[in-house]
C-alpha positions as CSV (number, residue, x, y, z in Angstrom):
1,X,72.0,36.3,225.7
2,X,71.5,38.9,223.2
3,X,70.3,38.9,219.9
4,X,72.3,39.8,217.1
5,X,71.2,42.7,214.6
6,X,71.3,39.4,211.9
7,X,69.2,37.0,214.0
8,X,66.3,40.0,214.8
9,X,66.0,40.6,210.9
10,X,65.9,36.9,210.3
11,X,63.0,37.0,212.8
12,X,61.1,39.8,211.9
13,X,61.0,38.3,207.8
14,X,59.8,35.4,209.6
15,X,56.6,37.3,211.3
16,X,56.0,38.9,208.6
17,X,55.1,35.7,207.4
18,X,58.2,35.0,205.1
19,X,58.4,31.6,203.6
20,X,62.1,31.3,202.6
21,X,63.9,28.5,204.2
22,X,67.9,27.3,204.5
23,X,69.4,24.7,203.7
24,X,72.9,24.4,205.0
25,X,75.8,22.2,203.5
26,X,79.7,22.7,204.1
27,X,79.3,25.6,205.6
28,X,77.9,27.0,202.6
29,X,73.8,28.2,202.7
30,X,71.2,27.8,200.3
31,X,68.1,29.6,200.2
32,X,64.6,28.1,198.7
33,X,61.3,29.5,198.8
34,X,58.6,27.1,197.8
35,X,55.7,29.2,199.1
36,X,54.7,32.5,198.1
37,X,54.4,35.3,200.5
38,X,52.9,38.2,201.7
39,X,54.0,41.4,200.2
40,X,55.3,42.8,203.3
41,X,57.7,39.8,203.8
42,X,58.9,40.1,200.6
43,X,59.1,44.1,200.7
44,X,60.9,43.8,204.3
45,X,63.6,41.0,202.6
46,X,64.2,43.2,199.4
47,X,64.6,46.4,202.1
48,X,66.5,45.5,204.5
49,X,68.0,42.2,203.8
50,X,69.0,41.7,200.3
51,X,70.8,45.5,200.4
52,X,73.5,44.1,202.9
53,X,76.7,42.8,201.7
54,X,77.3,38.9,201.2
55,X,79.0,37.9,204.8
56,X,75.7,39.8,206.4
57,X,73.3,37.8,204.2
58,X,74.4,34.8,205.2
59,X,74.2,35.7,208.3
60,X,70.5,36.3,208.5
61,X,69.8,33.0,206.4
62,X,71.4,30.7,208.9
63,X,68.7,32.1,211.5
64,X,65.7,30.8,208.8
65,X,64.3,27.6,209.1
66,X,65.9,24.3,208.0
67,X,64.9,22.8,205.0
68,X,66.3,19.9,206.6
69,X,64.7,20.3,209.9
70,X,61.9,18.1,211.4
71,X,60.5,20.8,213.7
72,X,57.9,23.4,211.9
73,X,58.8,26.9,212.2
């Protein structure tokens, strides 16, 4: 299966070391970052993720991990 262009920027934040995490609720996602992170994660999120429109955005946070979930990222 292949990987959408939302899902690979999703991933690269992540190994980047991003710390922003989802938390999803009705359909509608919520984004908290308790840790900080390194600049590169936050350059790469300000770059090329927070420049796309909303429907996109949301896109790439529902690939981050759950807030929610019991597995560590």
């Amino acid at each position: 299966m292949e990987k959408t262009e939302t899902r690979k920027l999703a991933e690269e934040y992540m190994l980047l070391g991003g710390t922003r995490q989802v938390m999803i609720d009705d359909n509608k996602t919520f984004v908290r970052q308790y840790d900080h992170e390194p600049v590169e994660a936050e350059r790469f999120w300000q770059e090329r993720i927070a420049t796309l429109d909303k429907e996109r955005i949301a896109d790439v946070e529902f690939f981050l991990p759950s807030v929610n979930s019991d597995v560590e990222p």
